[in-house]
N, C-alpha and C positions, 0 to 999 in steps of 0.2 A: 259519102264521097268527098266531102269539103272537109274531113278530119283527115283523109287520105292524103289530098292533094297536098294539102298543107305541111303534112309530114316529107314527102318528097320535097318541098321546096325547101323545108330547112336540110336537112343531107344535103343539096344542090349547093347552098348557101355554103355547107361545113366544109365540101369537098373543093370550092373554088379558093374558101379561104386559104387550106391548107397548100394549094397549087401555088399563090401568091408568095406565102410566106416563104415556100423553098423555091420560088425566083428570084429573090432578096435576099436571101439567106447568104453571109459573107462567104466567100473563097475560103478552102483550108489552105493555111500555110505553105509555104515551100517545102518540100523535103531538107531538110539539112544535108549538107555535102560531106562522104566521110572523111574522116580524119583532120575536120576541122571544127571544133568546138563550139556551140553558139558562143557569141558574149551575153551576158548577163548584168542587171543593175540590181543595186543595191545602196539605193535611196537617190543622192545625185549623178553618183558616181557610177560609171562603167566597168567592167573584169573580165578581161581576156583571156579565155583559159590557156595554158600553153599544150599542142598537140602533142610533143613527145618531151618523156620527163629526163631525157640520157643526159648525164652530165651536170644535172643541179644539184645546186647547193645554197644554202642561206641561213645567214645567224639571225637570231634575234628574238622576241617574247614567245614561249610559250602561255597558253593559257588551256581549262581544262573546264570542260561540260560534263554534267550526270543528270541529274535524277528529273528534274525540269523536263528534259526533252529526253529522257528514258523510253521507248515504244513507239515515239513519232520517227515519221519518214525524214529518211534525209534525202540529198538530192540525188543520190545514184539509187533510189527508191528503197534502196534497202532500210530495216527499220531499224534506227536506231537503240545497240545496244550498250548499257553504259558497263557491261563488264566484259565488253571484247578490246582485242587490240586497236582500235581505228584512231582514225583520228579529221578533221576538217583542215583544210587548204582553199586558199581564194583563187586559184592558177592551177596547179599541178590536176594532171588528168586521174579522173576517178579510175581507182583501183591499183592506184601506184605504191607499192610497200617504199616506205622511210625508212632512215635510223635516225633517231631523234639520238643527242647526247647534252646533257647536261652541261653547261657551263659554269654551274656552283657547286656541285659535287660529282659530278661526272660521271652520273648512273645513267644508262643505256638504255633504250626501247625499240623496235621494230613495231611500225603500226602500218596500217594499209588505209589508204585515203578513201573516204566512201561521202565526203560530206564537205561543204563549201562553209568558208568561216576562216577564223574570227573579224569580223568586220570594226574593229576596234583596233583606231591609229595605234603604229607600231608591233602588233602583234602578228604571227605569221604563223601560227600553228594552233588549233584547237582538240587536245590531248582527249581520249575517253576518261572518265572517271579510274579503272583501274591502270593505263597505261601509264594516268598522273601518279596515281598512288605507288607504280614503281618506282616512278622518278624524284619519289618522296617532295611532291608538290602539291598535296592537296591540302593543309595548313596554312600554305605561302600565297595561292591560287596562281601563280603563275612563277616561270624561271626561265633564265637566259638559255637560249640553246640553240645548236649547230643542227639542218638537218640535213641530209645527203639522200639524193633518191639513189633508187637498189637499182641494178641491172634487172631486165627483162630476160627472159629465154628465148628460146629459139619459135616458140608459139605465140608470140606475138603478146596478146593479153594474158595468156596467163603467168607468174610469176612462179621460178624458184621458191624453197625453203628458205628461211632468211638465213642460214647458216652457208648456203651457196652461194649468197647476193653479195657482190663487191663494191661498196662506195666509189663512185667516180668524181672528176676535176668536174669543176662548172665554169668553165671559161670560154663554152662558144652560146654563139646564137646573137642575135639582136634584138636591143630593147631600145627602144625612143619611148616620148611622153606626151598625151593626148592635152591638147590645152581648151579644145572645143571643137565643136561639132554645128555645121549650117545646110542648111536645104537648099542657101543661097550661095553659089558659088562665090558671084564676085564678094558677097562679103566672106567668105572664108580664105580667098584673096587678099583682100587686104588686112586681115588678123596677121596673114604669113607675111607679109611684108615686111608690117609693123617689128613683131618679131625677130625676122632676120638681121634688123638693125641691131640686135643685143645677143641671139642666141645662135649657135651653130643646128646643122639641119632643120632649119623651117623649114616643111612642105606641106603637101597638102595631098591627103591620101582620100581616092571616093570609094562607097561603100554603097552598094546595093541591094538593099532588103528582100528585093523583089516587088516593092511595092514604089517607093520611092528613093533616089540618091541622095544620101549624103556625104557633105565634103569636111572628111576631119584632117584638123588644124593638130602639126604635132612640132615638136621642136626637142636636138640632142639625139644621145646614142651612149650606149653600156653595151658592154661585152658580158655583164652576169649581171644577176638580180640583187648581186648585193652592191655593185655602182648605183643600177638603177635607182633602189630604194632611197642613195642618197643623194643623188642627183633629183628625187621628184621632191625630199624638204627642202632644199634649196629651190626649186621653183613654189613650193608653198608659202614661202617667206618669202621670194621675190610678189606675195600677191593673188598668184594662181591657185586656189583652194579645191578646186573642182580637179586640178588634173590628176592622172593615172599612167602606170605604164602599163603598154603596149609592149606584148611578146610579138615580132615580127618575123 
């Protein structure tokens, strides 16, 4: 009777613990809101993805991934293959077909965005291994280029043959530039102030987790991503090392 008793008491023991532990157990996250992209970090820095890709355009470093990350996941979960057309973006929405062109010899690609990257100042596109290899850059490991996103269909997410996709202008939307971020309002207040002394558009935008508010400090404005891009070295050389733009 006393091997018995002792036995219920430990179950009694096992089952109150596990009561405990899922009283404690943290909250699941918010549902994310459609057609609003989380943001994401990547090291100090923040990245806004931008919700709809109509109308972009942007010059500047190509660079090209393979065999490294060959079968690992990328972040639109699909698994990374290095002999399909894809390619990595730090903004544009997963599953966006490009036309990447060359700006040193001006061979052409179509890829479809499945993957976040390259996170290396200045570079704006991360090429598949044979996407690079058409663009006869994989000796060079990287080359100047234009990219343009493609027209969507009438389905929303799914996309045309790229032979149907039409390049478009990228001259709408609005971009300003994050210079920081407080829990504390009045100090995020007085950032913007400060700032307003020297820069156009300081404000101060709140952002609600769900969990707690914070007040991000932004300053400026672009019509395309390729002002923006040059509008945020100029605040990196006025000092600000940490800022980013903001798709708004």
């Amino acid at each position: 009777m006393v091997l018995k008793r002792t036995h219920v008491h430990f179950w009694v023991i096992c089952l109150v613990l596990v009561f405990i532990i899922s009283c404690v157990a943290p909250a699941p996250a918010p549902p994310q809101k459609p057609g609003k992209p989380k943001p994401y970090r990547v090291g100090k820095k923040w990245y806004h993805p931008v919700s709809d890709a109509r109308g972009f355009k942007q010059t500047g470093i190509a660079s090209w991934y393979g065999k490294k990350f060959h079968g690992r996941k990328t972040s639109s979960g699909e698994t990374y293959n290095m002999y399909a057309m894809t390619a990595a973006h730090k903004t544009l929405p997963l599953g966006t077909h490009v036309h990447v062109k060359s700006l040193d010899n001006g061979k052409e690609v179509t890829v479809r965005i499945n993957d976040r990257g390259p996170f290396v100042r200045g570079r704006i596109i991360d090429l598949s291994f044979t996407a690079a290899q058409k663009m006869d850059m994989i000796n060079t490991g990287t080359a100047r280029v234009k990219i343009v996103a493609l027209e969507a269909d009438n389905r929303g997410k799914k996309f045309n043959n790229a032979a149907s996709k039409k390049p478009v202008d990228y001259h709408k939307g609005n971009f300003t530039f994050q210079i920081g971020a407080f829990s504390d309002k009045s100090n995020a207040n007085r950032l913007k102030d400060k700032l307003d002394q020297t820069y156009k558009n300081a404000h101060v935008s709140e952002y609600d987790n769900g969990q707690e508010i914070w007040y991000r400090v932004r300053v400026g404005k672009a019509t395309s991503l390729e002002q923006a891009v040059e509008y945020e070295e100029i605040l990196i050389k006025h000092g600000f090392k940490d800022v980013f733009i903001v798709a708004e």
